[in-house]
C-alpha positions in Angstrom: -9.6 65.5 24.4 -10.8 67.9 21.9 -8.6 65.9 18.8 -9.8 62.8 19.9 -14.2 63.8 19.8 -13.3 65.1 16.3 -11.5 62.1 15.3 -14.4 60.0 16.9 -17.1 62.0 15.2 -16.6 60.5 11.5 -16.4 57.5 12.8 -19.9 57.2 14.9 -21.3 59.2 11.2 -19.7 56.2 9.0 -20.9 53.4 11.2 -24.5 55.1 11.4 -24.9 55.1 7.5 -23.4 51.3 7.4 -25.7 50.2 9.7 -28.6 52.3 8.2 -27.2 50.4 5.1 -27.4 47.0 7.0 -30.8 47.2 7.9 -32.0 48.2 4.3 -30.4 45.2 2.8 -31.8 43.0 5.7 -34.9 44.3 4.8 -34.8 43.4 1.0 -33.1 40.2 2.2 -36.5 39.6 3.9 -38.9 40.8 0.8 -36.4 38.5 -1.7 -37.1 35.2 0.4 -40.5 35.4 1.1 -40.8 36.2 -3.4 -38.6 33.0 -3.5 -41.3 31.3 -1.6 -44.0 32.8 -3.1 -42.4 31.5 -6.4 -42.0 27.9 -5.0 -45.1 27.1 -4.2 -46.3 28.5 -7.8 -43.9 26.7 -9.3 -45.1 23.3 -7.6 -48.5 24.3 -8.3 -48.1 24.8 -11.9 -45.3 21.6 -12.4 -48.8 19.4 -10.4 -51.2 21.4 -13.3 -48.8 20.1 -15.9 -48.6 16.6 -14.6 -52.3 16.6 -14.6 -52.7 18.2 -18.5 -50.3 15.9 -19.4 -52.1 12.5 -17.8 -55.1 14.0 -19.5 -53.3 14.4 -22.7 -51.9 10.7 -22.6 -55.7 9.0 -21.6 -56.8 11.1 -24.3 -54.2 9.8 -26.6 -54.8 6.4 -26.2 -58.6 6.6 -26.6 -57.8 8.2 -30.2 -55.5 5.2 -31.2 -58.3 3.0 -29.8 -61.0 4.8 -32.1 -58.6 5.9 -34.9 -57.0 2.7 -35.4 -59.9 0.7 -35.8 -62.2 2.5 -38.2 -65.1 0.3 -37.9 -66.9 -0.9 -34.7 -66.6 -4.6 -35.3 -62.2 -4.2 -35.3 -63.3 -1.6 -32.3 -65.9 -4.6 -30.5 -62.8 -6.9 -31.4 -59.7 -5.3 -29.7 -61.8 -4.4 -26.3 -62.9 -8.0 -26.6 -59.2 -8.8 -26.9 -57.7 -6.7 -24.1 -60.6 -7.7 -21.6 -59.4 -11.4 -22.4 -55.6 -10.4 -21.6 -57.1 -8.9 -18.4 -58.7 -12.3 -17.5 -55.1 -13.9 -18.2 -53.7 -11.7 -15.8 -56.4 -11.9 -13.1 -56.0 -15.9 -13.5 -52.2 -15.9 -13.3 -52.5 -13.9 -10.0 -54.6 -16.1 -8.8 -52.4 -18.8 -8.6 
């Protein structure tokens, strides 16, 4: 009986340091998915912040080509005039 305690004894000291090992890499299994969530919602916060720069960028964009494009205020008076009429066209064809 004496043979089979000693032969049981490395056994019960391997299994103790796997499952001591187990639980460690449960526990860093834990920390890495709440990062990954943690990084998610950064990541969707900063992908909303770009959509919004970049929104800003293109209404910012087209007011230059409005102003740049027509260097004095009569052209300027002129294409508003024009795109308000194109509006009209629009509002009148819907209309129908």
């Amino acid at each position: 009986m004496n043979d089979v305690s000693a032969s049981i004894e490395p056994l019960v000291s391997k299994l103790l340091k796997v499952k001591k090992k187990v639980d460690s890499l449960n526990e860093e299994n834990d920390s890495l998915k709440e990062e990954i969530k943690h990084l998610e919602r950064k990541l969707k916060s900063e992908t909303h912040r770009v959509q919004a720069v970049q929104g800003e960028y293109d209404r910012l964009k087209l007011a230059k080509s409005l102003v740049s494009s027509s260097s004095d205020k009569a052209e300027m008076k002129f294409r508003v005039n024009e795109l308000v009429k194109e509006i009209d066209r629009c509002i009148a064809l819907l209309n129908r």
